[in-house]
Steps between C-alpha positions, in 0.01 A plus 500: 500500500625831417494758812593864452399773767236800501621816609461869467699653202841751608667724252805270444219278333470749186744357276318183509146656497616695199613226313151253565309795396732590210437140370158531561473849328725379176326159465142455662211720481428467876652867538389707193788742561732478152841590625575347827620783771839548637570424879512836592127477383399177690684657786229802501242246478570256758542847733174658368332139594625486811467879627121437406474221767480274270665159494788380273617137509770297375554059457848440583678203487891452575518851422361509191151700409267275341227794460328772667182648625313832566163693578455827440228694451220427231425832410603819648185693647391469896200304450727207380751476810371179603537331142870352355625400187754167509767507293714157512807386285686146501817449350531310169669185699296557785157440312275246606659408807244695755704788518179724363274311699703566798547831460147556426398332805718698747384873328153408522596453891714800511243722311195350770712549782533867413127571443504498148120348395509432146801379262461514135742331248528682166580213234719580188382259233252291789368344172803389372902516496424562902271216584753371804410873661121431441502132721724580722267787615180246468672256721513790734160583522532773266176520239489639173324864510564603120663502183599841278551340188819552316607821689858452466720426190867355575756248339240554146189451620198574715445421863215482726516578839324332754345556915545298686366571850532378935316666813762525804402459870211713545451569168179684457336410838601806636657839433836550434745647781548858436 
């Protein structure tokens, strides 16, 4: 059985984090960015994540990153502050293996445990290239809340995007904390 360890991400993780999302960027459709960012870049992400109180999670094993996870906020207005958007990315060798269920597992935890009610997945290609994405969130307890039809257009040809989405804790039982 392969083991590798959850833990929250530090800024001497960056070079690895850029590279996994560089791959992902140049050769998936998961991201829909088109040139992957520097580290400089991911550096002023991973600190924008985590000033917001969000969480930010790495699987490590013997040292080595085998992919990364994040909330952050699904949109940017007050009314949504107790809604996040899951981001997750698994390194090419690392696919398959339970990393992304793993790491999807502990953010759901991390984003519960700090109030968060809602967590939505936003779906490059759900329909398609990205179907791995769209059961890992099922087996989750994620459920499909829409489909924008070929919204996107990257590596010569049109994607869909797909919503994928989980109540947290309270969910809607109750207000959210101020």
């Amino acid at each position: 059985m392969t083991t590798f360890a959850i833990r929250p991400a530090l800024p001497a993780d960056i070079l690895a984090i850029t590279a996994i999302y560089g791959h992902a960027v140049t050769h998936g459709t998961a991201s829909w960015e088109l040139t992957p960012p520097d580290e400089a870049e991911m550096q002023r992400r991973l600190g924008a994540v985590l000033s917001g109180g969000y969480p930010y999670l790495v699987a490590e094993r013997d040292g080595a990153l085998l992919g990364y996870a994040y909330a952050g906020p699904y949109r940017p207005r007050p009314a949504y502050r107790s809604t996040v958007e899951n981001s997750i990315y698994v390194a090419p060798g690392a696919q398959g293996s339970g990393v992304g269920a793993a790491l999807l597992a502990a953010l759901i935890e991390a984003c519960t445990m700090r109030g968060f009610r809602q967590m939505v997945a936003v779906i490059g290609d759900g329909t398609g290239a990205s179907v791995g994405s769209r059961r890992l969130h099922e087996r989750a307890g994620f459920r499909l809340i829409g489909v924008a039809e070929k919204v996107g257009y990257k590596h010569g040809r049109w994607l869909d995007q797909m919503l994928m989405q989980k109540e947290l804790g309270e969910a809607d039982r109750t207000p959210p904390q101020a």
